[in-house]
C-alpha positions as CSV (number, residue, x, y, z in Angstrom):
1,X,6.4,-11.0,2.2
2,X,7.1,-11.9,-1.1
3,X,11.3,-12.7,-1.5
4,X,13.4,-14.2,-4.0
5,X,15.2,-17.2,-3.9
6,X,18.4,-15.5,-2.6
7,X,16.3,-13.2,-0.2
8,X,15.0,-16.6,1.4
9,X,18.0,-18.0,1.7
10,X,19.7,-14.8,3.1
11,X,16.8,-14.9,5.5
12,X,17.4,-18.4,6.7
13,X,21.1,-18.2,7.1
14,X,20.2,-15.2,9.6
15,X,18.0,-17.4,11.5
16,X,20.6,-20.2,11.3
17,X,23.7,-17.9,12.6
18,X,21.4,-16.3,14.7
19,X,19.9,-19.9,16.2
20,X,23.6,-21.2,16.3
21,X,24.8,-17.9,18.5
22,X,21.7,-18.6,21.0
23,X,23.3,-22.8,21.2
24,X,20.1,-24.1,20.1
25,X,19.9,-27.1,17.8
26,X,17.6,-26.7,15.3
27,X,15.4,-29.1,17.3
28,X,15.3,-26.9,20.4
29,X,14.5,-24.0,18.0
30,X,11.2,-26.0,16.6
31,X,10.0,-27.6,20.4
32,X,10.7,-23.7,21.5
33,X,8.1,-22.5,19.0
34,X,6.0,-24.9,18.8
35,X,7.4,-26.2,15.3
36,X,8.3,-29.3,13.8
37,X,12.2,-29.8,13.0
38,X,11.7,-30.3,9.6
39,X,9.9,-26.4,8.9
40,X,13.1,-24.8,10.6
41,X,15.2,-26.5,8.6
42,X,12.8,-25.6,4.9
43,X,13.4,-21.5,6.9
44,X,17.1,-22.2,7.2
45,X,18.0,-23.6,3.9
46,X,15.4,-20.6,2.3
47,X,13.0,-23.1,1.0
48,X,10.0,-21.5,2.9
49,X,9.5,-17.8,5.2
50,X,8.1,-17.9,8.1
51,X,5.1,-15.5,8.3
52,X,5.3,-12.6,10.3
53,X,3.8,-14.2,13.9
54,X,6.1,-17.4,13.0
55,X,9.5,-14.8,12.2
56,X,8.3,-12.7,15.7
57,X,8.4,-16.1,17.8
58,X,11.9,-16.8,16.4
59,X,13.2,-13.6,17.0
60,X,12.0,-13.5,20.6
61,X,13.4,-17.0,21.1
62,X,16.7,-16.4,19.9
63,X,16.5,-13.0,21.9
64,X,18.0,-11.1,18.4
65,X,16.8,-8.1,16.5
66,X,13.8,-8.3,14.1
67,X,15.2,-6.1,12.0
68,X,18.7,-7.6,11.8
69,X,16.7,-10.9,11.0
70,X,13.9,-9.3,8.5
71,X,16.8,-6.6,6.8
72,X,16.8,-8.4,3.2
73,X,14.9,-6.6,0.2
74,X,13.5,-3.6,-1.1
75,X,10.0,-4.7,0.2
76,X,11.0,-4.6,3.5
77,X,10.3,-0.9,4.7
78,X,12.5,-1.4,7.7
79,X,15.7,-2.2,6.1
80,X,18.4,-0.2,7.2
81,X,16.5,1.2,10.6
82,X,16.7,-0.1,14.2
83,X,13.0,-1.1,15.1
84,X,13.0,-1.6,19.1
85,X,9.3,-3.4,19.1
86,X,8.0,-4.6,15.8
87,X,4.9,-6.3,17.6
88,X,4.0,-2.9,19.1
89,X,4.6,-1.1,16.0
90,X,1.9,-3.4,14.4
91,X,-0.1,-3.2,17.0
92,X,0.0,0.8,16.7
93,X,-0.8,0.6,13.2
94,X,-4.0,-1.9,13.6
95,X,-5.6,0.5,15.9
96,X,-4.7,3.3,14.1
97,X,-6.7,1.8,10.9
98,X,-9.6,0.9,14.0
99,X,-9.8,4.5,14.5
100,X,-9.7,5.3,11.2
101,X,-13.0,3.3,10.7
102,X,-11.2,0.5,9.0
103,X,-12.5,-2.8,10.3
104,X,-9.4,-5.3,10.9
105,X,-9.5,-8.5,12.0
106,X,-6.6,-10.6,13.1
107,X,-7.4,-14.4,12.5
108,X,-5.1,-17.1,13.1
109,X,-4.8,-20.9,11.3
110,X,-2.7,-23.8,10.6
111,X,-1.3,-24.1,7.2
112,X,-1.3,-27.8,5.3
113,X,2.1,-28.5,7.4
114,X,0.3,-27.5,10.6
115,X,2.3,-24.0,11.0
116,X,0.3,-21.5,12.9
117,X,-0.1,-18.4,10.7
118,X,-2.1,-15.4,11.5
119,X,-3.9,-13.0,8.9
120,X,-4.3,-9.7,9.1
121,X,-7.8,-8.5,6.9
122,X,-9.3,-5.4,6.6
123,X,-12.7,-4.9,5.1
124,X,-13.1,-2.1,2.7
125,X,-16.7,-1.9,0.4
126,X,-18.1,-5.1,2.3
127,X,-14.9,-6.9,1.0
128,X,-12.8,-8.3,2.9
129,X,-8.8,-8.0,2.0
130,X,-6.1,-10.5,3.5
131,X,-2.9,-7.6,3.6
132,X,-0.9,-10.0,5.8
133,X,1.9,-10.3,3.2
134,X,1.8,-6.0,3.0
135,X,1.5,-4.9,6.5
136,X,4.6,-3.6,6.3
137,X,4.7,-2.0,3.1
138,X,1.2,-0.6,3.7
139,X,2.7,1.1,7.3
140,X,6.0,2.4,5.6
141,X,3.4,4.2,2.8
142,X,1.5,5.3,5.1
143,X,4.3,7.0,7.1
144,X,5.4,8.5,3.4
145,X,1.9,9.8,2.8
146,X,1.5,11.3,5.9
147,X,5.1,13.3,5.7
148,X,3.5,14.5,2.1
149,X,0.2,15.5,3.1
150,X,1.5,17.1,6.0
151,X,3.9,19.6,4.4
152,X,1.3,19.6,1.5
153,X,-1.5,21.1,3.8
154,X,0.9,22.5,7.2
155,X,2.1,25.4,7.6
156,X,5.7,26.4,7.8
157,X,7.2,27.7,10.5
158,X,10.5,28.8,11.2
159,X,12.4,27.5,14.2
160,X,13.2,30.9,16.6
């Protein structure tokens, strides 16, 4: 997800008033997911995102909406839509590329400040692609291609 500087810190001063409506300390936030103090505060102030698995264990945490948290840019295809079960969603999509004959692969790692991250790659010509950062941009254009190809090639019929 790539944001600007006032998209980051829009982003963390949802996760603060969204942490701060729950009564958690930023403390309680970091020993709930399994982060250190210090990262929730660099996602609050707007100074670093949390990756998609990182943003998914807030929001379950804090028990709010993903796409009240995640509503910020252009680049974020859900803005402006109620999304009941992002995980799902992305789960939906992954197997859809499986079936597809798209090999994906899900890996997860520590960063340099010991954040679990997971990456999402997909191997196309014996090269493998990290579209983590795109997921969601790559399922929104896929829901506009398909809504083009299908009137493109379906046929018309009017409702009786």
């Amino acid at each position: 997800m790539k944001l600007t500087a006032d998209e980051r810190r829009e982003l963390g001063q949802k996760i603060k008033t969204a942490r701060k409506q729950k009564g958690l300390s930023q403390e309680q936030l970091a020993d709930l997911i399994g982060y250190k103090v210090g990262t929730i505060s660099k996602y609050e102030q707007g100074y670093r995102i949390p990756d998609i698995g990182v943003l998914l264990k807030i929001v379950e945490v804090l028990e709010c909406d993903i796409a009240n948290v995640a509503e910020l840019s252009s680049g974020n295809p859900f803005k402006g839509r109620e999304i009941q079960n992002i995980e799902e969603n992305l789960s939906r999509y992954l197997d859809w590329l499986r079936s597809a004959q798209i090999p994906v692969s899900l890996s997860t790692f520590r960063d340099k400040d010991g954040i679990e991250c997971v990456e999402i790659s997909v191997k196309l010509d014996g090269v493998s692609i990290d579209i983590s950062d795109n997921v969601f941009s790559l399922m929104e254009m896929s829901r506009e291609h398909f809504i083009l190809l299908a009137r493109q090639f379906g046929e018309n019929k009017k409702e009786r």
